[in-house]
C-alpha atoms as one frame of an Amber mdcrd trajectory, in Angstrom:
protein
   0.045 -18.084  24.361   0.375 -14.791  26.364   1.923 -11.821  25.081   4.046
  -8.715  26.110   0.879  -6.481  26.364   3.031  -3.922  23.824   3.691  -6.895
  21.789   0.253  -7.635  21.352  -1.067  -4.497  20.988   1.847  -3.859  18.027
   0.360  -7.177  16.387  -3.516  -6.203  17.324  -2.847  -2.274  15.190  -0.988
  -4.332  12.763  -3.836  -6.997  11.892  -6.211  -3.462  11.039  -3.894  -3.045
   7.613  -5.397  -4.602   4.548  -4.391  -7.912   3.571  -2.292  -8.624   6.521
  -2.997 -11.840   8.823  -2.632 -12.730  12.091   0.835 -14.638  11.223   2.157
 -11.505   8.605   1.313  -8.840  11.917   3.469 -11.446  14.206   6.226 -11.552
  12.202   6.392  -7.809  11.604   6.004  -7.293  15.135   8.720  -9.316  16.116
  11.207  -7.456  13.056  10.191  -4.263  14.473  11.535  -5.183  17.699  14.464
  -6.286  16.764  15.122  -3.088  14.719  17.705  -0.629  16.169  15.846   1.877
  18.263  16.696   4.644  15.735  15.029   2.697  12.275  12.109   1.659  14.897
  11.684   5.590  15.556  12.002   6.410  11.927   9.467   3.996  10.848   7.308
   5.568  13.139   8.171   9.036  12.461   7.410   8.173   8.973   3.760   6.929
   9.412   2.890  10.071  11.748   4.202  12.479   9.218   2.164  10.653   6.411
  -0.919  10.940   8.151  -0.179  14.450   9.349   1.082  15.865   5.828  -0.276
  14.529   3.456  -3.388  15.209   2.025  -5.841  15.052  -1.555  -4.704  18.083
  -3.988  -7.292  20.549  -3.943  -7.544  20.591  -7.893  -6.732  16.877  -8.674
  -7.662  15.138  -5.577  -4.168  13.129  -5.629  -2.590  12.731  -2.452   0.445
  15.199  -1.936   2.183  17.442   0.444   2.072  21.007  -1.455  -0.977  22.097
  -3.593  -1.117  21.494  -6.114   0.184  18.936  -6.554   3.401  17.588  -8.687
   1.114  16.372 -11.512  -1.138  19.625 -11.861   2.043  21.424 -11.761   3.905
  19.432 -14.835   3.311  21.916 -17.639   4.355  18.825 -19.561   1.314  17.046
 -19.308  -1.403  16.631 -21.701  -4.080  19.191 -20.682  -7.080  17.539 -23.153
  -7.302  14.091 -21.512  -8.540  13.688 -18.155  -8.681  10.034 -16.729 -11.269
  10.236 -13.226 -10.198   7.050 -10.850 -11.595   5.988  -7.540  -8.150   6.049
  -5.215  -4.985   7.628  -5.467  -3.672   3.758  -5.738  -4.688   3.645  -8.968
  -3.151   7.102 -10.457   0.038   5.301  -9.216  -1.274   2.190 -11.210  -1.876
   4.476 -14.529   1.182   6.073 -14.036   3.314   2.652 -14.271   1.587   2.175
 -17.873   3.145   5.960 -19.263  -0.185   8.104 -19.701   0.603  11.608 -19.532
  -2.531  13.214 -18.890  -4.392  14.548 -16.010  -6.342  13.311 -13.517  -9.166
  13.445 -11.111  -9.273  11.143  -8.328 -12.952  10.623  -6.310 -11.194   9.787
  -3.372 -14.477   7.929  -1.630 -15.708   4.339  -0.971 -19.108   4.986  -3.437
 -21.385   2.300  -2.484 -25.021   2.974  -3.829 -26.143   0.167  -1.278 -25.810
   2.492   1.084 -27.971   4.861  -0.159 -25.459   7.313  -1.169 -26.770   9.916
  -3.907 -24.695  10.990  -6.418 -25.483  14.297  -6.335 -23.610  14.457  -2.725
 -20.365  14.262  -4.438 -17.789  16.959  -4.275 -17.451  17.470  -8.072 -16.504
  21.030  -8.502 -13.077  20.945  -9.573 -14.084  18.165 -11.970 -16.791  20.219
 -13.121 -14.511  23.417 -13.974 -12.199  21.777 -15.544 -14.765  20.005 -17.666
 -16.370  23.498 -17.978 -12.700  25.167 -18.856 -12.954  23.780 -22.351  -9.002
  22.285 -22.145 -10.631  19.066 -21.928 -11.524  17.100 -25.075 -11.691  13.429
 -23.625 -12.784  12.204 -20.015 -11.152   8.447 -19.128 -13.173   6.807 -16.990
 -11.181   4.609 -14.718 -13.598   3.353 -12.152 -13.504  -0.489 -11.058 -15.351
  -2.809 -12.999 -18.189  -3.174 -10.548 -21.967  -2.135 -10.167 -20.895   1.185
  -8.227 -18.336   1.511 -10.680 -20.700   1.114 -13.602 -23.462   3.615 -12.335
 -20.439   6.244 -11.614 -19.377   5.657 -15.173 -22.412   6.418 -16.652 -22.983
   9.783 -14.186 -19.663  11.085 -15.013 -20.374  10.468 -18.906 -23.343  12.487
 -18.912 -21.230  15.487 -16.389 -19.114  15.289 -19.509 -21.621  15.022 -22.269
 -23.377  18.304 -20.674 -19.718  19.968 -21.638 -19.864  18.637 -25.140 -16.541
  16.516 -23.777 -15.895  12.830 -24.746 -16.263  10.099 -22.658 -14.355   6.757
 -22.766 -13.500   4.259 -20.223 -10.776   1.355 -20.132 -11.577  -1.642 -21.925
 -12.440  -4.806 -20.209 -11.524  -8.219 -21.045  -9.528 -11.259 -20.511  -6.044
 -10.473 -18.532  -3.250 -11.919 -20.184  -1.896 -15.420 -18.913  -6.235 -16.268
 -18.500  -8.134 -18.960 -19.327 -11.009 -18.233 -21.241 -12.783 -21.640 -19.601
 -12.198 -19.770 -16.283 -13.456 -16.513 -16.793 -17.109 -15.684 -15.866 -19.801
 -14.209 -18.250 -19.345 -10.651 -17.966 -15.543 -10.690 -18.582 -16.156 -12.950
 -21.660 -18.725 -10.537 -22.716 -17.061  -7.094 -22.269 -14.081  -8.736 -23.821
 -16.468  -9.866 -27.123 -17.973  -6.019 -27.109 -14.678  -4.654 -26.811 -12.810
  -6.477 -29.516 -10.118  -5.229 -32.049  -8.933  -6.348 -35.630  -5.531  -7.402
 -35.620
């Protein structure tokens, strides 16, 4: 069926946003134009100015609109612990679950299959504040993948060189899960990383 050529090019920019499909982008298409003009202009006022001011903290690498940002500026915060994650999605994800630490977020796609090298990555500010002696313990919150696992194991070894601790977040079974269903390394990273109750 032909389209409004604005109409489809509204659906066609909205189809490019992860993990919505060709039905999802219609339907929001068809809410946004049946938004008052003033929310429509808001909405899109909104995404300009999010692309336009915001942008990673220089010390963290969070995404923010002053630098630093809020978290390196909450004196309340636990200056020894340091958890290192991929995204700033997942800072919001370990802030849900109460840790009151700081961070360091990588902020890149890593794939080694592309032949990335390690040593390419921007890693000062993690660096000095592993060199600043504040931090006793590095959490490594990187996804539970092969990039994820090599990352891991370069990051321990930035920290070992500091003479600063290294853990990373336990893997296992999620709660609700089958254990029939789960595949081999699960089951096994859950074994290795079990606790006496």
């Amino acid at each position: 069926m032909r389209l409004a050529r604005p109409l489809e090019n509204l659906i066609d920019n909205l189809l490019k946003l992860p993990t919505i499909g060709p039905k999802t982008a219609q339907r929001l298409a068809l809410y946004i134009l049946k938004m008052p003009a003033a929310e429509a202009r808001q909405l899109a006022q909104a995404i300009i100015d999010a692309r336009e001011k915001v942008f990673p903290c220089s010390h963290c690498g969070y995404l923010t609109d002053s630098d630093p940002c809020f978290i390196c500026q909450d004196e309340t915060r636990e200056k020894s612990m340091l958890c290192v994650a991929e995204e700033a999605s997942d800072i919001i994800a370990m802030e849900r679950t109460g840790y009151r630490g700081r961070y360091y977020v990588l902020n890149k796609n890593f794939n080694l299959m592309d032949d990335n090298n390690l040593e390419d990555l921007k890693l000062d500010s993690f660096i000095s504040q592993l060199a600043s002696g504040e931090v006793k313990e590095v959490v490594l919150a990187l996804n539970p993948d092969i990039e994820g696992e090599v990352m891991s194991r370069y990051l321990a070894g930035l920290a070992a060189s500091h003479g600063v601790k290294a853990t990373r977040l336990a893997h296992g079974l999620p709660v609700g899960g089958d254990i029939e269903f789960a595949d081999e390394i699960t089951l096994r990273r859950a074994l290795e990383g079990r606790k006496e109750i």
